[in-house]
VOPAGU-2260 file (C-alpha; in pm, 1 decimal, decimal comma):
REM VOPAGU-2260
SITE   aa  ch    i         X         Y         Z
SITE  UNK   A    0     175,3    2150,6   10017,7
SITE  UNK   A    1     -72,8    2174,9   10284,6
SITE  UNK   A    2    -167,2    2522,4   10483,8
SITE  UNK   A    3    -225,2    2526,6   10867,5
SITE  UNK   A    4    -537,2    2647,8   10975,7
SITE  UNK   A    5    -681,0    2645,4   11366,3
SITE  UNK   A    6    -930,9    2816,6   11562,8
SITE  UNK   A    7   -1250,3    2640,9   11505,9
SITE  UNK   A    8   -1548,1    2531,5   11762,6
SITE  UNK   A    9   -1812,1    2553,3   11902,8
SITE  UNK   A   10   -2035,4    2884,1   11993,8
SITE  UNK   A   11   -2355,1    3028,1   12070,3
SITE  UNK   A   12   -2522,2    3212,5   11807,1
SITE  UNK   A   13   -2402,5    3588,3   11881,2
SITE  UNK   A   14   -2047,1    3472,5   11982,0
SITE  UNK   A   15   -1757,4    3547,6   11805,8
SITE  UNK   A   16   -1434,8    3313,0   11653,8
SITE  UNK   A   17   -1119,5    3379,7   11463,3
SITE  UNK   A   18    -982,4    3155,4   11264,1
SITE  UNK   A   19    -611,6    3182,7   11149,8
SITE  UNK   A   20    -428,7    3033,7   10857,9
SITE  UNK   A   21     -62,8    2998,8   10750,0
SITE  UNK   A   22      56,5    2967,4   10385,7
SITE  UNK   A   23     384,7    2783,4   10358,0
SITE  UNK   A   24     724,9    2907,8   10190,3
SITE  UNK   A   25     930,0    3181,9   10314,0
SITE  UNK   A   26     768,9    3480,9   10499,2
SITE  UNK   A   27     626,6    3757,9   10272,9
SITE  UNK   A   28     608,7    3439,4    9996,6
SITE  UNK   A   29     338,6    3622,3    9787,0
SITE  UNK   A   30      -8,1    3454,1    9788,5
SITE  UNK   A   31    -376,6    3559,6    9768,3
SITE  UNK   A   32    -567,4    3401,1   10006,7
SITE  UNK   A   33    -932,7    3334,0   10117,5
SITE  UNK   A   34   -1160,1    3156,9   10335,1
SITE  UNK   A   35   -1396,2    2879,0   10229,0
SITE  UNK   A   36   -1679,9    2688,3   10390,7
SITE  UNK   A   37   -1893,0    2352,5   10325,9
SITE  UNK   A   38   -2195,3    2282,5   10491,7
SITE  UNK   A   39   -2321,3    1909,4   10475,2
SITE  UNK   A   40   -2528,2    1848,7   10166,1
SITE  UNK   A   41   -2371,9    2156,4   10008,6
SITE  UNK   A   42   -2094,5    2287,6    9770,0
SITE  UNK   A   43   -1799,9    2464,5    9904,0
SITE  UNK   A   44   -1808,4    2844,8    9863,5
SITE  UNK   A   45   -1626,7    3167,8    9951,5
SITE  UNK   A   46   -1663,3    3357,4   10242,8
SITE  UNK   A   47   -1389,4    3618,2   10228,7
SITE  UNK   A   48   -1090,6    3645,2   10020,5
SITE  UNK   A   49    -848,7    3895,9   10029,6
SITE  UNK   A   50    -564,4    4040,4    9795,7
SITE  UNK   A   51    -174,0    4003,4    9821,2
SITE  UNK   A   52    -128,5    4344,7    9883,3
SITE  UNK   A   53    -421,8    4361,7   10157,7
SITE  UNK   A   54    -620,5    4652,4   10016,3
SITE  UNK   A   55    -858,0    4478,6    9827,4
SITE  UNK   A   56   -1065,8    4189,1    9993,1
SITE  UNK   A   57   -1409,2    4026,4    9888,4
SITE  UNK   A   58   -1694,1    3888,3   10140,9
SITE  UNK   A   59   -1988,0    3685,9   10089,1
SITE  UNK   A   60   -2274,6    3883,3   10120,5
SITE  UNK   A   61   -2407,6    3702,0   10411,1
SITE  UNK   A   62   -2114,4    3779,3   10652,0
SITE  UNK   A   63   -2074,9    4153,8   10515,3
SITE  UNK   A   64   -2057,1    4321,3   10853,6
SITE  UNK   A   65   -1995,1    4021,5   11046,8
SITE  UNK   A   66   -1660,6    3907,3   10937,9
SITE  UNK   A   67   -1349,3    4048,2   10883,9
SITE  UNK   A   68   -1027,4    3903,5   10633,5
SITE  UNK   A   69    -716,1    4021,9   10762,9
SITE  UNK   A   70    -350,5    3899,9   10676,1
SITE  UNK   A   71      -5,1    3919,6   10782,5
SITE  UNK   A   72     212,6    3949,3   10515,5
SITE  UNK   A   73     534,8    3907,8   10760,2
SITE  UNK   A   74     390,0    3609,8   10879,0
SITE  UNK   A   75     258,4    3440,8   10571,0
SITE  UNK   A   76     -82,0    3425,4   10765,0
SITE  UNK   A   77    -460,8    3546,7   10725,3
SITE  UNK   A   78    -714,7    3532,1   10991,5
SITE  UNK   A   79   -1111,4    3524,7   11008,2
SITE  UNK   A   80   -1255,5    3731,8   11253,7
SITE  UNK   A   81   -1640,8    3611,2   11264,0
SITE  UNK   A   82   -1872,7    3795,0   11498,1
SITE  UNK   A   83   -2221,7    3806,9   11570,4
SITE  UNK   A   84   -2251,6    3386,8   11472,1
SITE  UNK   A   85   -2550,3    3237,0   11305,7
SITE  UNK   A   86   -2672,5    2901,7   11327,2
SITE  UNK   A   87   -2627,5    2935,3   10956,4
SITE  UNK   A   88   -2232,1    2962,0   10976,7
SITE  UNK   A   89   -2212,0    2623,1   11068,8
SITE  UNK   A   90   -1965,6    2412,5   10879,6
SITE  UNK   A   91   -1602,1    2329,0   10772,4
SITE  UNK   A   92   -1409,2    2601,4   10711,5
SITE  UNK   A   93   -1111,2    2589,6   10493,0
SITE  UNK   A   94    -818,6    2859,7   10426,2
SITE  UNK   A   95    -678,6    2837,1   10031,1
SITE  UNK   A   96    -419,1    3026,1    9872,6
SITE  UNK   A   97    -276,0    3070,6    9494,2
SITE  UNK   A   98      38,1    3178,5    9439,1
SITE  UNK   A   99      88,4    3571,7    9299,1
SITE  UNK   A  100     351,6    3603,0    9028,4
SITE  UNK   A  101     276,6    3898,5    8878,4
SITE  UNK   A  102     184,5    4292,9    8986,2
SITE  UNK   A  103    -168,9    4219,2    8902,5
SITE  UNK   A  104    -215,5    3894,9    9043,1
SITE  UNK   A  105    -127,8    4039,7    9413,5
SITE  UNK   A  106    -376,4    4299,6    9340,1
SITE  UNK   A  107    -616,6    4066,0    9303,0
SITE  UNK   A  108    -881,9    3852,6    9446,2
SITE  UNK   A  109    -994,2    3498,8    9402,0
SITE  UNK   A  110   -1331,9    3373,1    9479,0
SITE  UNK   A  111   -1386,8    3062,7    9342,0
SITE  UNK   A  112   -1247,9    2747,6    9439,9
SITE  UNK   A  113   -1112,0    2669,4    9091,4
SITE  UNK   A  114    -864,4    2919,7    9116,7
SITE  UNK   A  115    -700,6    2816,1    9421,3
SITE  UNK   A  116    -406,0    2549,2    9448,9
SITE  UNK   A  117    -312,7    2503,1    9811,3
SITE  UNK   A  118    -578,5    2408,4   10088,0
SITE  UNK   A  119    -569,8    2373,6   10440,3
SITE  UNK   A  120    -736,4    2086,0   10633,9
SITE  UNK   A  121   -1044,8    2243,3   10726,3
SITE  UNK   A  122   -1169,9    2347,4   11075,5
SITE  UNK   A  123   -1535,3    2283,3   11210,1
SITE  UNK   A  124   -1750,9    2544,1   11353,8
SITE  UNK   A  125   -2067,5    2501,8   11490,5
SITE  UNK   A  126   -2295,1    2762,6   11605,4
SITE  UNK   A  127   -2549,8    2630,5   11857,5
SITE  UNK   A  128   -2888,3    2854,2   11847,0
């Protein structure tokens, strides 16, 4: 089981991408969901995860401000909206979700990559300075 993410590229640094992700199953399959990246030479790690139920998200503290985890539980998707790039940002981004079988577990939110099950390919963004 594979997820489907897209928007990557390339962008100045102060330019804005979204990325978007879909989860597989049928819609409003219950999942919590988050956003990974991998630089070269470094370990994967969270940038922004975000509960089942959508009112309770997490963000790395270098893209508080900058980025925004949205999802659309109709849809089965959840989208990256990064703003105000770095040169930093650069690297291979990667949706993951975990299935949520229980009241609590769609309350809650997953930040390590341990926890997750189901990745997507990865996407590439570069932010030229």
């Amino acid at each position: 089981v594979q997820l489907q993410a897209s928007g990557g590229g390339l962008v100045q640094a102060g330019g804005s991408l979204r990325l978007s992700c879909t989860a597989p199953g049928r819609a409003r399959s219950a999942y919590t969901m988050g956003w990974f990246r991998q630089a070269p030479g470094k370990e994967r790690e969270v940038v922004a995860a975000i509960a089942y139920t959508g009112n309770r998200s997490y963000y790395l503290d270098s893209v508080k401000g900058r980025f925004t985890i949205s999802r659309d539980n109709a849809e089965n998707t959840v989208d990256l909206q990064m703003s105000s790039l770095k040169p930093e940002d650069t690297a291979v981004y990667y949706c993951a979700a975990e299935p949520a079988y229980t009241p609590t577990q769609a309350l809650g939110v997953l930040t390590h990559t341990t926890e997750y099950s189901y990745w997507g390919q990865g996407t590439q963004v570069t932010v030229s300075s």
